[in-house]
N, CA, C and O of each residue as an XYZ file, in Angstrom:
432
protein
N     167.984    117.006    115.754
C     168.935    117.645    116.649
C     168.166    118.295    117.801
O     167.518    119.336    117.690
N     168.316    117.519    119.008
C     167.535    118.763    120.202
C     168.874    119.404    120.974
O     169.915    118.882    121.374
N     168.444    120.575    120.996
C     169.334    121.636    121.781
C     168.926    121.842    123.232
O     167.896    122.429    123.561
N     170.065    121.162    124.320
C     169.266    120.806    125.448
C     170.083    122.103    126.341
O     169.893    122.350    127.531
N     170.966    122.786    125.477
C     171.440    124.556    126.522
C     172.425    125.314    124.952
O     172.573    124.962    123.782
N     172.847    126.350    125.709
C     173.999    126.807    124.949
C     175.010    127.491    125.961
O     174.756    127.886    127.099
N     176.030    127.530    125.385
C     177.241    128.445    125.945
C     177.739    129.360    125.263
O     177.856    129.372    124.037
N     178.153    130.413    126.238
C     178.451    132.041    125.561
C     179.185    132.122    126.132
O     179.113    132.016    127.357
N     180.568    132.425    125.265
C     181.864    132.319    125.807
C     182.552    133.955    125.582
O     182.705    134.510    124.494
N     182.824    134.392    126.646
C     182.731    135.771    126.942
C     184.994    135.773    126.481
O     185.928    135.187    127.028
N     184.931    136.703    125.327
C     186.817    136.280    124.978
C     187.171    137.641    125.553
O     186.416    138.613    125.550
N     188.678    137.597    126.159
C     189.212    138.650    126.383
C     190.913    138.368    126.685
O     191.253    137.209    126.926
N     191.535    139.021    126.672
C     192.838    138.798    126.927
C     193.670    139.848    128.327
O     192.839    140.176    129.174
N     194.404    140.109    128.476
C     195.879    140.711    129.278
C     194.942    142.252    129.181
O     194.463    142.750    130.199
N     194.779    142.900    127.775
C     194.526    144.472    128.186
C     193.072    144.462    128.527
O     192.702    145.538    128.997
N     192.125    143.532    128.420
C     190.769    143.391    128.057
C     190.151    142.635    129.403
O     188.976    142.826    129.716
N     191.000    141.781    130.163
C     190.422    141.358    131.168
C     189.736    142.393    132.428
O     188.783    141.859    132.997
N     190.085    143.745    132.911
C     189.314    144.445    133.987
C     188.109    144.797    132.968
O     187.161    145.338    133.537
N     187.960    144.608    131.624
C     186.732    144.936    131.252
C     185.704    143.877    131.375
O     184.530    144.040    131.709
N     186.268    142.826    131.078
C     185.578    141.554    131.058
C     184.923    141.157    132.210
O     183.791    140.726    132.430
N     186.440    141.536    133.288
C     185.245    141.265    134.687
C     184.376    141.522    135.322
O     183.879    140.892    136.255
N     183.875    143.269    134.511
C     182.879    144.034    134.881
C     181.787    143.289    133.611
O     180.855    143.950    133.152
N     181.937    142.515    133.362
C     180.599    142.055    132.083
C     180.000    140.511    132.971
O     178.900    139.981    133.130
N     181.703    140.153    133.478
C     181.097    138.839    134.134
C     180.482    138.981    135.900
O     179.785    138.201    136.549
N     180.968    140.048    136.196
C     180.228    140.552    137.484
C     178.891    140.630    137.068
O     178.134    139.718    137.400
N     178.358    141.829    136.210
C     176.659    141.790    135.639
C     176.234    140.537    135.152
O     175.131    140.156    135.544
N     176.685    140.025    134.605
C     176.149    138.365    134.700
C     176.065    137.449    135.676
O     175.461    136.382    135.561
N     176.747    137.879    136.809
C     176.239    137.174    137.937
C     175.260    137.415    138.550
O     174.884    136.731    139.502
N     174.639    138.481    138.099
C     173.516    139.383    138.721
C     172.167    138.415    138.244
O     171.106    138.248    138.845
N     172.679    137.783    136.785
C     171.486    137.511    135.747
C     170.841    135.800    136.564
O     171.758    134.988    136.688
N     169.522    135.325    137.036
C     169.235    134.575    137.426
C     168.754    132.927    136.834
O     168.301    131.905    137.347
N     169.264    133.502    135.101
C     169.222    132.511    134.390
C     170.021    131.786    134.013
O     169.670    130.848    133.297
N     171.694    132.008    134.443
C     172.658    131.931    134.051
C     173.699    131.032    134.776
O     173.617    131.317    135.971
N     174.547    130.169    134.602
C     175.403    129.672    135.090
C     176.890    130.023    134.934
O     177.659    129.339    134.258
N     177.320    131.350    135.733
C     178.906    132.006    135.377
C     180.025    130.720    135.590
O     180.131    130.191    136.697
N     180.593    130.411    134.782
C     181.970    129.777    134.667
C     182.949    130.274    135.274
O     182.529    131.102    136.081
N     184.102    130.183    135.295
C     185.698    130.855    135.714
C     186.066    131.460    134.947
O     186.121    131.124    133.764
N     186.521    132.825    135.542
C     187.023    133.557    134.300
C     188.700    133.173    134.041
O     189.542    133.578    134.842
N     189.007    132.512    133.074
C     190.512    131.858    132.755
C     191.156    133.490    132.182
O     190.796    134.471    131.531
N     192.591    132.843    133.102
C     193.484    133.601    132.409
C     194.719    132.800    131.620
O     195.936    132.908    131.774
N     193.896    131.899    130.656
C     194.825    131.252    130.053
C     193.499    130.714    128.832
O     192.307    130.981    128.988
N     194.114    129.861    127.559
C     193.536    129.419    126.603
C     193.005    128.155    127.305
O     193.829    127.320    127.676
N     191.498    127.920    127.546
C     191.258    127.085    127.539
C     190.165    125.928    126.028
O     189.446    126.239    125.078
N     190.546    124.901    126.496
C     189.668    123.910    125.264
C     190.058    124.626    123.995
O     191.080    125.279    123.784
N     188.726    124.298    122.939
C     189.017    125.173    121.639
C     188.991    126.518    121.510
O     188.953    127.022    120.387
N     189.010    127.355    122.759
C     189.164    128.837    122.658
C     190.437    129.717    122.369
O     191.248    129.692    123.295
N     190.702    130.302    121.550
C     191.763    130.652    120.937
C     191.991    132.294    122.279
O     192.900    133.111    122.428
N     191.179    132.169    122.694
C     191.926    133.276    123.992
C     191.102    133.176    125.228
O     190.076    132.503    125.124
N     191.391    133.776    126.494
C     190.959    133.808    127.343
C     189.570    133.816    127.339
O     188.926    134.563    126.603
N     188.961    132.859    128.287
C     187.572    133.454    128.316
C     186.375    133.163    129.691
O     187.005    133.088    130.746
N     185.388    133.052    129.828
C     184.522    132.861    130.515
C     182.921    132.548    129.714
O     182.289    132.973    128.746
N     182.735    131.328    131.026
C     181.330    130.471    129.811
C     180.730    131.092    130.670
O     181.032    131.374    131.830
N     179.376    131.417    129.729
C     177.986    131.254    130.242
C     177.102    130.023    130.031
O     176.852    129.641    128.888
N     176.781    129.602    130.757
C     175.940    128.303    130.659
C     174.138    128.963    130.927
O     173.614    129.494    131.906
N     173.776    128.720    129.985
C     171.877    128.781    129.843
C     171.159    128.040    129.158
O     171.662    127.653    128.104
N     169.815    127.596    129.474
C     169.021    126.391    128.938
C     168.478    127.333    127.889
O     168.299    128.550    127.928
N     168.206    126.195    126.680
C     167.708    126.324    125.125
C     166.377    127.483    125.583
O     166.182    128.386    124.769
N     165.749    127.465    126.478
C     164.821    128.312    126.708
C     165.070    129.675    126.461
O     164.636    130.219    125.446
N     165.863    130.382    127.472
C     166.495    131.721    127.562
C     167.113    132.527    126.731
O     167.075    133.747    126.888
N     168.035    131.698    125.324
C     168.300    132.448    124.366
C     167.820    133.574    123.883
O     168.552    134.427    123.381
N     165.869    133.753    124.041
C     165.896    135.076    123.250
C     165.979    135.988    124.428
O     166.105    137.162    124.082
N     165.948    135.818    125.578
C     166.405    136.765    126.658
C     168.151    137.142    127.013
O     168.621    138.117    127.599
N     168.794    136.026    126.437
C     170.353    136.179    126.666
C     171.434    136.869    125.409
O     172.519    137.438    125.524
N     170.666    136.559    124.295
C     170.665    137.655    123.219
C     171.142    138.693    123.199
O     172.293    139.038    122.931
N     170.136    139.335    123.530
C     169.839    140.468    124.051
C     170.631    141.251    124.572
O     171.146    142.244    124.057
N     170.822    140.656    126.082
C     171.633    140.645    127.076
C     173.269    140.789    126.653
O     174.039    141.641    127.096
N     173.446    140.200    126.112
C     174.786    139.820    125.574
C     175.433    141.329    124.836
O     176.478    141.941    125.060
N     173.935    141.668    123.570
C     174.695    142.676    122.867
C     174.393    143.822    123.745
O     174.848    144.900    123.362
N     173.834    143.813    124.656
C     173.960    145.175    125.449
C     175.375    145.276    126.431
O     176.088    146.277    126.359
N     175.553    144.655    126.933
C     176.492    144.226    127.525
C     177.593    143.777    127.802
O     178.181    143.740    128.883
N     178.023    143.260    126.327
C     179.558    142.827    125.845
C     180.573    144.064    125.833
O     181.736    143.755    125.575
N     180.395    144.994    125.998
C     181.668    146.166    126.346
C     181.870    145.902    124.908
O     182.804    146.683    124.724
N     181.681    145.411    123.873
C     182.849    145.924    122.600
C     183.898    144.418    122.271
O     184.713    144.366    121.350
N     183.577    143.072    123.449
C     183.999    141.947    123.339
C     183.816    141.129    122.326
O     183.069    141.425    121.394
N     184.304    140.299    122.374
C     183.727    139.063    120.761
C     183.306    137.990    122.370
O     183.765    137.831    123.501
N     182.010    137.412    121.414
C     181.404    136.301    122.335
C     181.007    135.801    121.288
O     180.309    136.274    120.391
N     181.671    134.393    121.472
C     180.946    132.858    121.086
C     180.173    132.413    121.693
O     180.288    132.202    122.900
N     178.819    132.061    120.755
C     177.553    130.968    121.400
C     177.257    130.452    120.623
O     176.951    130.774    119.475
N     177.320    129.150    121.362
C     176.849    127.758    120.600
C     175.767    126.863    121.000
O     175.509    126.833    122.203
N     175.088    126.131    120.208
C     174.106    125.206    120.667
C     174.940    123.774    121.483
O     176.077    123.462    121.130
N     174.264    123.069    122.488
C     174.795    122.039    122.951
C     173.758    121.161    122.324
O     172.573    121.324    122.615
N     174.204    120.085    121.335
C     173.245    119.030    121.101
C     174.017    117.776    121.438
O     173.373    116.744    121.248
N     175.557    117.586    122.007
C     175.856    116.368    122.281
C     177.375    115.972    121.041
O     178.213    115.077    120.929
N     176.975    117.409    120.236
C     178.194    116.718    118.992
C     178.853    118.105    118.931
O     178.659    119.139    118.291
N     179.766    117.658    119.926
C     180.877    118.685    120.011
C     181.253    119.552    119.202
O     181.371    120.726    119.555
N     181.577    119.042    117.659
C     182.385    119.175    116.753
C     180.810    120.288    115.822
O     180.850    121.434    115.375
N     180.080    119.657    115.850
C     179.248    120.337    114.625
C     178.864    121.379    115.696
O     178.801    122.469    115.127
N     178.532    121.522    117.234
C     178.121    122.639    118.192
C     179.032    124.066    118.156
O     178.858    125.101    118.799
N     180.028    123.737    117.198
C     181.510    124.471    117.401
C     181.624    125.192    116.116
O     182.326    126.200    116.039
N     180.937    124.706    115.056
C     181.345    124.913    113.603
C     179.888    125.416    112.822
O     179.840    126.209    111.882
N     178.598    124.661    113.545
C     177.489    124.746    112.825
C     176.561    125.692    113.345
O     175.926    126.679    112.972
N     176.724    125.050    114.272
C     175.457    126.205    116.072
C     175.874    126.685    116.491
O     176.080    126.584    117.701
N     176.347    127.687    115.621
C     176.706    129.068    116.701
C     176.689    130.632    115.827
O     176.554    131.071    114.684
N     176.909    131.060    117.133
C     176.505    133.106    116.849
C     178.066    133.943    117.514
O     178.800    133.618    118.448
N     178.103    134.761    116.841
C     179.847    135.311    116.692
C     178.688    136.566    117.201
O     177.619    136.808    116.641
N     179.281    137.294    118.482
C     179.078    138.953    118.378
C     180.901    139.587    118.694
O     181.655    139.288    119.621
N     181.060    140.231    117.885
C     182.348    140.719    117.349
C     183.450    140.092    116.798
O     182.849    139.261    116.118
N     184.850    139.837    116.550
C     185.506    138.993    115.948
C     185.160    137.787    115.692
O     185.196    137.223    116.785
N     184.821    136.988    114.845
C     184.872    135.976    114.440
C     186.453    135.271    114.426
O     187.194    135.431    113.456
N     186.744    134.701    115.285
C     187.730    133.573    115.564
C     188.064    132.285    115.188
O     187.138    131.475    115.212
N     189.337    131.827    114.790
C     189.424    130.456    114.282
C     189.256    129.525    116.273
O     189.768    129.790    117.361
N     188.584    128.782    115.940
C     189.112    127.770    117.173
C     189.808    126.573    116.973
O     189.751    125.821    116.000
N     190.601    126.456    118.194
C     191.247    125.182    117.976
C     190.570    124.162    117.752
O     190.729    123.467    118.756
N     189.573    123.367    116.701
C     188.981    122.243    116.527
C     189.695    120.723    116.644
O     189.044    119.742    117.001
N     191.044    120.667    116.312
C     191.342    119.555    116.587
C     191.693    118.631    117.642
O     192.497    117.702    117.720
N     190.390    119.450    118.875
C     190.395    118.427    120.165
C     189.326    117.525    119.528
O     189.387    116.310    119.721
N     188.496    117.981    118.889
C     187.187    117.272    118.476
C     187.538    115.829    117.587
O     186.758    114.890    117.429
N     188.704    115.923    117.148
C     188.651    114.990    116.281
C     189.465    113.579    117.086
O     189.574    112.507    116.491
């Protein structure tokens, strides 16, 4: 399995979004990072609103980090990208706060 990035999917909803946007503003600051759109709707297998971070397999132990300082109190999903959607979603990945069901059955 090579892990060629990961994504950190920043969740928030209706009361939680002016917090979120102050997490995804400081991440635009970050020069390792690729900020996504912050949705105000469910997108893909995300069971609520959210915003990706896109970073290469490199940066993880710097985005880590980053993440738990910085998440306001959010749940963020990160996952490994190796190409298999389905196991990147279920196998490779790191929960900081709620652990969430996702919608998996795009994968199938």
């Amino acid at each position: 399995m090579e892990i060629t990035s990961y994504h950190a999917h920043l969740y928030y909803d209706e009361s939680t979004y002016a917090k979120a946007l102050l997490v995804i503003e400081k991440a635009k600051a970050l020069d390792f990072i690729q900020v996504g759109r912050a949705h105000q709707k469910e997108v893909g297998p995300h069971p609520r609103w959210s915003c990706q971070f896109l970073f290469a397999a490199d940066k993880l132990n710097e985005m880590i980090p980053w993440l738990l300082e910085n998440r306001d109190g959010l749940t963020v999903f990160t996952h490994a990208n190796t190409g298999n959607d389905y196991l990147d979603h279920t196998q490779n990945t790191l929960w900081m706060g709620e652990i969430l069901e996702l919608k998996l059955d795009i994968f199938k």
